[in-house]
N, C-alpha and C positions, 0 to 999 in steps of 0.2 A: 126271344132268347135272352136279349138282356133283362127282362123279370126278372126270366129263370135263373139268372145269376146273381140278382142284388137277393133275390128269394135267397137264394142258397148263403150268402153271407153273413147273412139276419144270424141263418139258423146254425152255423158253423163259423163263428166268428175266427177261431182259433186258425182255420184254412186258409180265411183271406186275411190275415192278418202278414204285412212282412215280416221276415225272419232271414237273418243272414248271418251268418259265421267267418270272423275276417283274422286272418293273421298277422301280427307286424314283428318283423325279425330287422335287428341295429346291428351292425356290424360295428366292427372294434373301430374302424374308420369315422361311425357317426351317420355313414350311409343308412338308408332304410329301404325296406319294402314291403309295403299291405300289400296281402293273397288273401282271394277268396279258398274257406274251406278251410280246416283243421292243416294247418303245415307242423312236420314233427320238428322240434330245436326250435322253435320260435321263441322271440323272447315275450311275446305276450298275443292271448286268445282273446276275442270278443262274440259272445253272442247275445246278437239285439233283437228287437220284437216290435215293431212300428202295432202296438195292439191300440192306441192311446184311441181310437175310434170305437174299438168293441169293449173294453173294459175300463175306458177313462185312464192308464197307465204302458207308458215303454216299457218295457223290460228289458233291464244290461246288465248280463252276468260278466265281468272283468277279469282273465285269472293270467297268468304271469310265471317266468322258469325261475323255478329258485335256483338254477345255475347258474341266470348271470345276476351279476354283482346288486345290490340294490338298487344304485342308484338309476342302472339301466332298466329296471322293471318299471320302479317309479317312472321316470322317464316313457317306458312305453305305455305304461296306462292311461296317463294322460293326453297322449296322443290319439292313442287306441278309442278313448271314449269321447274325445273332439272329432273324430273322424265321422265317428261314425251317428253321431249327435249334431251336429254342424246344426242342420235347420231348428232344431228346440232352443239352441244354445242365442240363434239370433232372435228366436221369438220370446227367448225366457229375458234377456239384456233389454229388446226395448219396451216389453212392460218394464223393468224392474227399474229403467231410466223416469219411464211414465208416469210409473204409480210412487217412486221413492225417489225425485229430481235431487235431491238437499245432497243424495250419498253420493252425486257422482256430478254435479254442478259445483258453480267456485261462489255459490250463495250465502255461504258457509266457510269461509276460509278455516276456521279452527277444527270444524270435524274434517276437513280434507287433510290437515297438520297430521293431525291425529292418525287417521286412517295410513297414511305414509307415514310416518313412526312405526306404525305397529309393525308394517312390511321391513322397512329396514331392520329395525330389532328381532325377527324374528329371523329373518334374512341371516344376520349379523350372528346372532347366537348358537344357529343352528350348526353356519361353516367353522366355529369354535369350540363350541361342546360335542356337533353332530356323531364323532367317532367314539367319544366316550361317557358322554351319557345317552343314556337309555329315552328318556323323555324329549332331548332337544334332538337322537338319531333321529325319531318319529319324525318329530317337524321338519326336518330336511328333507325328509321323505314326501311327507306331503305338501309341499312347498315345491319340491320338483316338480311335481305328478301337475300341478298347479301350473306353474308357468307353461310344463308340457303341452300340456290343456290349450293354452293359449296360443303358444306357436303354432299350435298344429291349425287349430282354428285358421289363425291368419294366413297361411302356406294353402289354405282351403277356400281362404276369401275368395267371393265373386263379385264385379260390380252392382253397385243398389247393397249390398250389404256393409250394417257398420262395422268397422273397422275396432276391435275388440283389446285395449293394452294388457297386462301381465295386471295391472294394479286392476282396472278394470273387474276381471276376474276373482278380485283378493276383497273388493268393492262388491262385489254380488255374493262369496261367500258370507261380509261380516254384516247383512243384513238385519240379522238377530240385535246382535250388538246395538246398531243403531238405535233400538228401541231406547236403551239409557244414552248411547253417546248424544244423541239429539238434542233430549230434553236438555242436557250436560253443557254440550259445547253451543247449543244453537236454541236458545230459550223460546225465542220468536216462533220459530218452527214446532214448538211442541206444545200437547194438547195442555190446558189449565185447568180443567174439571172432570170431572170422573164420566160423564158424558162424551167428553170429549179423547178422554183416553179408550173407551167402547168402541166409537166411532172410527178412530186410528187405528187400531191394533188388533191382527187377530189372538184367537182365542184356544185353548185344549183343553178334552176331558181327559183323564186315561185313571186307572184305576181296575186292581191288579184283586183276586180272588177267588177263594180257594172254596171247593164242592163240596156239599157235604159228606161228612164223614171223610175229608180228604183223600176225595176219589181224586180230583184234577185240580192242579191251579194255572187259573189263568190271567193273562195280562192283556190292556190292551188301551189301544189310543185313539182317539179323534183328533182333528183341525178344522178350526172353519177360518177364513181368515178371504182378501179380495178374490173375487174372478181371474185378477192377472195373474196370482200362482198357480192356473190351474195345470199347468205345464206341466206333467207329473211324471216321473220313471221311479220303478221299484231296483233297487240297485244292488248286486252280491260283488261283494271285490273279495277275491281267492288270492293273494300274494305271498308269493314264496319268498318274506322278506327274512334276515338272518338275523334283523335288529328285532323281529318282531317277537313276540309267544302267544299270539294269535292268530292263525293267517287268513280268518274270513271274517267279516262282515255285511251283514244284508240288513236293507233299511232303506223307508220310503224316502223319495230323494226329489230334488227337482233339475236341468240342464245344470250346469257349472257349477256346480257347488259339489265338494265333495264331501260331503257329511247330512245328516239328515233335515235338519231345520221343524221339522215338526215337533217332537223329535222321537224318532222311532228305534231301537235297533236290535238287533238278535246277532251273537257273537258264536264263533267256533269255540267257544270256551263252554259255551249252552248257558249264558245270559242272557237275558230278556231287556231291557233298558229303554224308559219314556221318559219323557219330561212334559211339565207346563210352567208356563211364563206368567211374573212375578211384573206388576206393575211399582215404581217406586213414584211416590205421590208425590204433586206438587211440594205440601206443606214440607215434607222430610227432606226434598233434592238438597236443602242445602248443607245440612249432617252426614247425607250419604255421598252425595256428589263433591269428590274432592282429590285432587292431583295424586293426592297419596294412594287416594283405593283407586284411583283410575287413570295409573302414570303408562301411557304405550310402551315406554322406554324398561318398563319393569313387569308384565303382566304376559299373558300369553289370552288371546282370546276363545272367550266358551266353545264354541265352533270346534277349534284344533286340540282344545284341551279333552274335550266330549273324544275326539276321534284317536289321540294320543291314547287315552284309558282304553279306550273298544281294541287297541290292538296289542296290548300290555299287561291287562288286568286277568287275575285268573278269577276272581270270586269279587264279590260286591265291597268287600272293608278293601280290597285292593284297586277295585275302580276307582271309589270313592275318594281315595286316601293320593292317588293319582290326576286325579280331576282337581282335587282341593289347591295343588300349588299352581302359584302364580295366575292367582284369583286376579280379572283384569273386570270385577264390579259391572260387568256391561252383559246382557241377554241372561238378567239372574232368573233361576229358574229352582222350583223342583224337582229332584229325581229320584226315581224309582228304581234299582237295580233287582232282579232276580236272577237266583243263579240257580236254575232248573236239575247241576248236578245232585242239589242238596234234598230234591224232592223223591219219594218215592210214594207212591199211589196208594192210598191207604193206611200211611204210618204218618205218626204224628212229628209236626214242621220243627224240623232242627234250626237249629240258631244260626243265622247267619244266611236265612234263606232270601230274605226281602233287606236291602238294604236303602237308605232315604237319605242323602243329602239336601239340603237347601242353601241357597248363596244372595247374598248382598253384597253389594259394596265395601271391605274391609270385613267381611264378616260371612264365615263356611259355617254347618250347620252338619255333622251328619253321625249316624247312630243304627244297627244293629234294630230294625225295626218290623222282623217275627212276631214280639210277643203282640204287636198292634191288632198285626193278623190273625194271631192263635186267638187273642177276645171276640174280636169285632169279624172274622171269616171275608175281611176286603180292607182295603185303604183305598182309600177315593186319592186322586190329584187335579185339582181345578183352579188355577191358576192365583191360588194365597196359599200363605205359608203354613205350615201346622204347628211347626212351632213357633208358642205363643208371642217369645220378645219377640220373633223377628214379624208376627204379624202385626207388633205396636210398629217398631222400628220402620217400616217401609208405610207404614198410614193406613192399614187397612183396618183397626180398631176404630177411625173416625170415620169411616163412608156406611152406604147404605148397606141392608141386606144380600142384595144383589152381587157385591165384593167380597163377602166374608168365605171364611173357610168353611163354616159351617149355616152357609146359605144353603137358596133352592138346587143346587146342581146335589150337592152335599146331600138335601133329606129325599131328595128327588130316587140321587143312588143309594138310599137308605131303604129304601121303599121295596126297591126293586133287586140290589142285590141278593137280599135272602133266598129269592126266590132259583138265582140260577146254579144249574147244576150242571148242564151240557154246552157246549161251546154255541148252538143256537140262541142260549137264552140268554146267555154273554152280549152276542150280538143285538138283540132285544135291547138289552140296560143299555147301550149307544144310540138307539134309534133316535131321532128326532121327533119321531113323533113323542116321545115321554115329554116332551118338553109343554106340547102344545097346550095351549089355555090354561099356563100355569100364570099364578101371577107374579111377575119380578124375577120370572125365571131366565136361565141362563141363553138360550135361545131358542127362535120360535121358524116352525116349519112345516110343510105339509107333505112334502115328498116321504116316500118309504127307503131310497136306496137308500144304500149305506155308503156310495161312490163319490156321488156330486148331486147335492142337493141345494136348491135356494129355497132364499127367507123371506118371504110378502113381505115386512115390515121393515129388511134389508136387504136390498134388492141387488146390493154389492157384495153380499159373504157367498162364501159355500161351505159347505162341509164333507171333510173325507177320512176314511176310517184309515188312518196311516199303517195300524198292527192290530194283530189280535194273534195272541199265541195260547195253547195249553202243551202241558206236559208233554203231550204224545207226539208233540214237532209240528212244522205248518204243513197245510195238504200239499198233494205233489201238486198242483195246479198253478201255484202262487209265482215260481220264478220259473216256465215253463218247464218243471219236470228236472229241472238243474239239481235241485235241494235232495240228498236223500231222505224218506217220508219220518227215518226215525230222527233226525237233527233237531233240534231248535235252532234252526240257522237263517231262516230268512224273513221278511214283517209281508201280510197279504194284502190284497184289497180289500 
């Protein structure tokens, strides 16, 4: 009989997969109480999906009353999604000790400075602006939901488990960031040749593309990056905040961290949103790397400033335009905004449909970037700049093929974009196998999924397809059946 039941799981993952529905209602007192099961008046719902065995990802849809006050919802989510996360959140911490000691060791004395600056100031700013700006309410917002996170964790601690601070938690969301605070504040510790920046750091494709004849467009993203991220949940947060004009986001996610890090997301506004990460080379660090473009005390990091925009922005010049202040020079990146309300199937791409920021250090990049689309029927993003100074200004004009914008990953998706028209052939231009026995190309593999796949010749990466959206919304499959089919509201496997 037990065959017959691992038999039966194989084939019906969905069945043996846990699934549970928790309620947490806060009373005015500060009291609390998690119920199993939909409770009506709660101040916040959670449904979670232990699938991470049958499809390589948790699933946490988060939603919240927009009758109590915000700070209480904030507050319960965090709790809500520490509760019921607990064990990912201790196995996501001590890879993320493991594999990145520097962020959270005293090795480092000036990126620790740093890193507590940024919390105090954001901290600081939030309980001063929070009620009447718009962009600093956000961060109070998620700054609670953050600490919440954390108390609730600790209130959950068991012995043999580490014992997890508030900073701790603020230290695993700004691991992006580290990629420049590193090299920045801690030189020793960071890579010195293009080889050795490969080696460090993972990697994104994503690259966004429209069908012919403007039947469908579609967007969509990769990650390869260590084994230790492999800790994966797909995440919808539904908040009924007052501060907000967005109240959903879904996007590939990992334990503790509230924001994507790949970076994936789809917005109730019906934007699409990727990014990839922008290496700043040895020879530039010391033009770009400078108190001024990277003061904590003045800056808001990528991370919150990504997740401020997703809940604010109605359209891509408004994301953009949102994302842009209080540029803090650290996890610079490309991004790709679509705003799905602008499209219609079959008519020709209005302006304003694909929007493209890029960021350095002292230095935003962004522009109404349709007509790119309307020539070339796709924009690739692989991890350099497109536009041209800023691909002098970060060094990738003096490295190999291998780095440029218009390397192998670039002719690779030149090859192969033309050809797709349906969301399968989409998924095709990702596969890894395009890659194989190319020469100098961008990575090398022999697996077919599109989930979790390794590399023979790095035997440390993986790769996983964080989004893939078209017009028509993501299948009901993707956040178990949460999503309605016609939304573009949440990123799949």
């Amino acid at each position: 009989m037990r065959s017959v039941f691992v038999l039966a799981c194989l084939f019906a993952a969905v069945l043996c997969a846990k699934t549970v529905t928790v309620s947490l209602t806060i009373h005015d007192d500060d009291s609390y109480k998690f119920e199993h099961g939909h409770v009506s008046g709660a101040t916040a719902w959670a449904h979670y999906e232990e699938s991470y065995e049958e499809i390589g990802w948790q699933k946490l849809h988060l939603r919240t009353n927009h009758k109590d006050s915000d700070e209480q919802q904030a507050r319960a989510a965090g709790m809500l999604e520490a509760h019921l996360t607990h064990g990912d959140i201790v196995t996501f911490y001590r890879n993320a000790v493991e594999s990145n000691p520097v962020m959270f060791d005293n090795s480092c004395p000036a990126l620790q400075k740093y890193i507590e600056d940024s919390y105090n100031h954001l901290t600081a700013e939030a309980l001063s602006q929070g009620d009447t700006n718009p962009e600093w309410g956000m961060v109070m917002l998620y700054l609670e939901q953050l600490n919440s996170m954390g108390t609730q964790y600790r209130r959950d601690m068991v012995a043999g488990e580490p014992s997890i601070s508030d900073l701790d938690f603020y230290r695993m969301n700004m691991a992006g960031e580290g990629d420049d605070l590193v090299p920045y504040l801690c030189p020793n510790n960071a890579p010195q040749n293009a080889d050795e920046e490969d080696a460090r750091y993972g990697h994104c494709t994503g690259a966004v593309r429209v069908a012919p004849g403007n039947a469908e467009l579609f967007i969509g993203q990769d990650t390869w990056s260590s084994y230790s991220s492999m800790n994966r949940i797909l995440k919808r947060y539904s908040f009924g905040y007052q501060r907000a004009t967005v109240g959903d986001v879904s996007f590939s996610s990992y334990p503790a961290t509230l924001f994507s890090m790949d970076d994936f997301y789809t917005t109730g506004a019906k934007l699409a949103i990727l990014e990839t990460t922008f290496v700043i080379f040895a020879a530039q660090r010391a033009e770009l790397y400078t108190h001024d473009n990277m003061n904590p005390l003045a800056t808001v990091p990528t991370w919150m400033r990504a997740m401020v925009a997703n809940t604010l922005a109605q359209n891509g010049e408004e994301w953009t335009a949102i994302f842009a202040k209080y540029n803090s020079g650290t996890y610079n990146n490309q991004w790709l905004v679509v705003d799905y309300k602008l499209f219609t199937p079959g008519k020709a791409l209005e302006s304003n449909t694909v929007w493209m920021l890029e960021q350095l250090p002292g230095h935003i990049h962004r522009m109404d970037n349709t007509p790119l689309l309307r020539s070339n029927k796709w924009i690739p993003s692989v991890n350099a700049p497109s536009y041209a100074p800023f691909h002098k200004l970060a060094g990738y004009d003096d490295q190999t093929p291998y780095w440029q914008y218009h390397g192998p990953r670039y002719h690779i998706f030149s090859e192969r974009m033309g050809n797709v028209k349906t969301m399968a052939d989409f998924k095709v231009g990702f596969s890894p196998l395009l890659f194989l026995h190319r020469d100098s190309c961008a990575i090398t593999t022999t697996s077919t999924t599109l989930t979790r796949t390794a590399t023979p010749d790095r035997p440390s990466r993986r790769v996983t397809t964080s989004g893939l959206t078209t017009s028509r919304g993501i299948p009901p499959s993707a956040l178990a059946g949460s999503i309605p089919r016609s939304q573009t509201a949440s990123s799949s496997p």
